[in-house]
N, C-alpha and C positions, 0 to 999 in steps of 0.2 A: 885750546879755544876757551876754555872758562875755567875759571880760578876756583869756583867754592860747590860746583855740582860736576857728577860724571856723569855720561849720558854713550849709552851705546845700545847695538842692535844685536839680538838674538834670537835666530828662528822667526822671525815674522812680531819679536816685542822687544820695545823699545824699553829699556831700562833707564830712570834716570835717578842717581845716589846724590842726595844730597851730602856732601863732605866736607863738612865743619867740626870736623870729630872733636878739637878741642874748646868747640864753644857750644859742643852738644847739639851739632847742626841749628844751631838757630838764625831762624830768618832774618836776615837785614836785604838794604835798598837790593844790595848789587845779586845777593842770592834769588831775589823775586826778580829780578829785571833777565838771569842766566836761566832762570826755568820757565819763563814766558817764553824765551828764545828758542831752548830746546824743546818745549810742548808742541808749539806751530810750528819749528821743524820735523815731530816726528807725524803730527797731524795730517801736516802734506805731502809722505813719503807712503808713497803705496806701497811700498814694503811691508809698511807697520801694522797690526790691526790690533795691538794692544799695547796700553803702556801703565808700568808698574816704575811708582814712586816709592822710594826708602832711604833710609838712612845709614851713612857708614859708621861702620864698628857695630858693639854689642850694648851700648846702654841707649841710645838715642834713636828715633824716629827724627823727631825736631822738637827740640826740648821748648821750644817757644819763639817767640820773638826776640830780637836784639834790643831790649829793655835802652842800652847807653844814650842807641843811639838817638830815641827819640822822647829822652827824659826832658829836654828843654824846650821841647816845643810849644807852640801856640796853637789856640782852636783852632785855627783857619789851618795851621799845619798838620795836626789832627785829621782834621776833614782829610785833606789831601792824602796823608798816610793810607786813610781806610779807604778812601774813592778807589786811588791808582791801585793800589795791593786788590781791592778786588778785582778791578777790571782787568791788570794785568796777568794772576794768576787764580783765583779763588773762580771767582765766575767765569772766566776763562775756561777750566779743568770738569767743573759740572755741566759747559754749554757743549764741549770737546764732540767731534761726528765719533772719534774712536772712545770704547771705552776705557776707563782706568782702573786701578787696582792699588789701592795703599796698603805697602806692604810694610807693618807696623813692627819695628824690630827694637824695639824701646819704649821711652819715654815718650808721649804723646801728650803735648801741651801745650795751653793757649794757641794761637798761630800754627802750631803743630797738629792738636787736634783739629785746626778748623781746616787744614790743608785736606786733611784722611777724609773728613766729610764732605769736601766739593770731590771726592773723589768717588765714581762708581760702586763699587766695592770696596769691603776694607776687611785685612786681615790681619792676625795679629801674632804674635810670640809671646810663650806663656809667663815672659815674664816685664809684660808692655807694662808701661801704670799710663792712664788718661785724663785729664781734667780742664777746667778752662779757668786759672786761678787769675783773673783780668783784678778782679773785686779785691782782692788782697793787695793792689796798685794802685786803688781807688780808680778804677776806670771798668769799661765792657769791653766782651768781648767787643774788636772790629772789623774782624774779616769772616763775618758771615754766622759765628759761631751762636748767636742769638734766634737766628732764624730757622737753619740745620737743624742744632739739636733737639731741640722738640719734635721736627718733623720725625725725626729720628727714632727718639725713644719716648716720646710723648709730653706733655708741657710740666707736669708735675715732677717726674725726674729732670728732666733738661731745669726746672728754677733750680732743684736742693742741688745743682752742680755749679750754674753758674753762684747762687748766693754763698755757698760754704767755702767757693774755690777748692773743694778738695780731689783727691784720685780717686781712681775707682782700678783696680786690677781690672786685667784682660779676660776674666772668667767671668767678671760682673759687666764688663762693658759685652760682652756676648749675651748672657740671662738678657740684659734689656736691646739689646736690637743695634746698639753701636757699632760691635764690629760682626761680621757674617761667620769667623770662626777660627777658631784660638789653638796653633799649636806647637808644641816646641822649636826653640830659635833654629834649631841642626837642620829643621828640615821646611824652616819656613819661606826661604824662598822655588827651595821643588814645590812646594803648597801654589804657590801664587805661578808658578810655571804650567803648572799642570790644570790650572783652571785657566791659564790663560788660553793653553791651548784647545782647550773645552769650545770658548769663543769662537777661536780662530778658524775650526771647523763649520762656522756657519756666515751666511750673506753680509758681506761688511755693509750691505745698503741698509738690509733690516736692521742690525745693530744700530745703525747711526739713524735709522729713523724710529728704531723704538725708547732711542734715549730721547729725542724731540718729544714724543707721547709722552713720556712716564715724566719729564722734567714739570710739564704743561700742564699737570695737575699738584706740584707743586712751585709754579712761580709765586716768586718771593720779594720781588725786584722793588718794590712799595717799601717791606720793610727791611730791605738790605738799604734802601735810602735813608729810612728814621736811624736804622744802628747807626750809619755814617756819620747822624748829624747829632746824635747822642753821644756816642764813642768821642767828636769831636769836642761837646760839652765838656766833657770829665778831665779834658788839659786846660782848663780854669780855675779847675779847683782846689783850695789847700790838701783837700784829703791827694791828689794825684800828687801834690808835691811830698807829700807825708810817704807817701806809698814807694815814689819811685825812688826817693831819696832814701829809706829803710832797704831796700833791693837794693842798692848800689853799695851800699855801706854794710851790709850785708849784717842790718838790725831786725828787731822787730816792728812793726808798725804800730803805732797806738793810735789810731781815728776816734777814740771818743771822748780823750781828755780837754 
């Protein structure tokens, strides 16, 4: 049924593996259009009352976006990139009645990390790395990741992440409030099972109405609109031709000569 994510049920949670092992699970069109699919499928199976996103193999979460494919675009396609990716999966995952659980079993990057952050909960493997290196392609984060992480771990860390684009290990994204708790890959998804079913023992009504409360003090919807139309600014730019074209060619970027 889908070519780039698995999606299956166990015990009352829905599992769904992003599977792009050889492109380090990174997001492109058709992977975000297979996980919108499979999310409001498992949303509206009373089966379910939890769902936990990961990634297959042992280095990636989702290493980021699919850079190739939207190295040539224009503002206006820009825009459209970060609209439909949010609506279709990003605010989609944080508006969800059930909750979710990133289960962080690698690399967490750009579009990667901002997936883990529309996600309820997030846990990790002690050997994740995290970051949101958008700035090193001369562009911002676009799916959401400007708004999150601050709420996340405060506005002073969430700048030195997005301006440095750098990682942080899964011991340091835990110290600051990123992910709820870090620990070896062997036994990281019993981790995320066993809190699942922690949930699973209580009112699926309350759940889905105390995610409506707690979201409602952080609505964001104002500035997920300014990212969209900032994010969509920065595919004008010579620095975003500089940036994407050193990733593709796989240089380094020089923006200040």
């Amino acid at each position: 049924m889908y070519e780039n994510i698995l999606c299956e049920k166990v015990d009352k949670i829905g599992w769904i593996t992003i599977n792009r092992p050889s492109f380090l699970n990174a997001l492109n069109k058709q992977t975000i259009s297979e996980l919108n699919h499979a999310i409001l499928a498992l949303s509206t199976d009373d089966e379910i009352g939890v769902i936990c996103l990961t990634g297959s193999g042992d280095k990636a979460f989702v290493a980021g976006a699919d850079i190739k494919e939207f190295a040539d675009y224009t503002v206006s396609q820009g825009g459209e990139l970060a609209a439909s990716g949010q609506e279709k999966l990003f605010n989609l995952l944080e508006n969800l009645n059930k909750p979710s659980i990133a289960v962080i079993n690698g690399f967490a990057l750009g579009g990667g990390l901002e997936l883990a952050m529309a996600c309820h909960i997030r846990i990790a493997s002690s050997n994740a790395r995290m970051g949101l290196p958008e700035v090193s392609l001369g562009v911002i984060p676009g799916y959401g990741g400007t708004q999150r992480l601050p709420q996340l771990i405060g506005r002073g860390r969430a700048n030195q992440l997005i301006f440095t684009g750098e990682m942080i290990s899964a011991d340091q994204a835990a110290q600051w409030g990123l992910v709820n708790n870090v620990v070896e890959q062997a036994v990281l998804k019993d981790e995320a099972n066993a809190l699942a079913h922690k949930i699973l023992k209580n009112s699926p009504n309350a759940i889905a109405t105390a995610i409506k409360a707690v979201n409602a003090g952080f609505q964001t919807q104002g500035g997920l609109n300014t990212e969209i139309e900032l994010f969509a600014s920065c595919f004008g730019t010579k620095d975003f031709q500089i940036g994407t074209t050193a990733f593709l060619t796989k240089q380094k970027a020089n923006f200040r000569d």
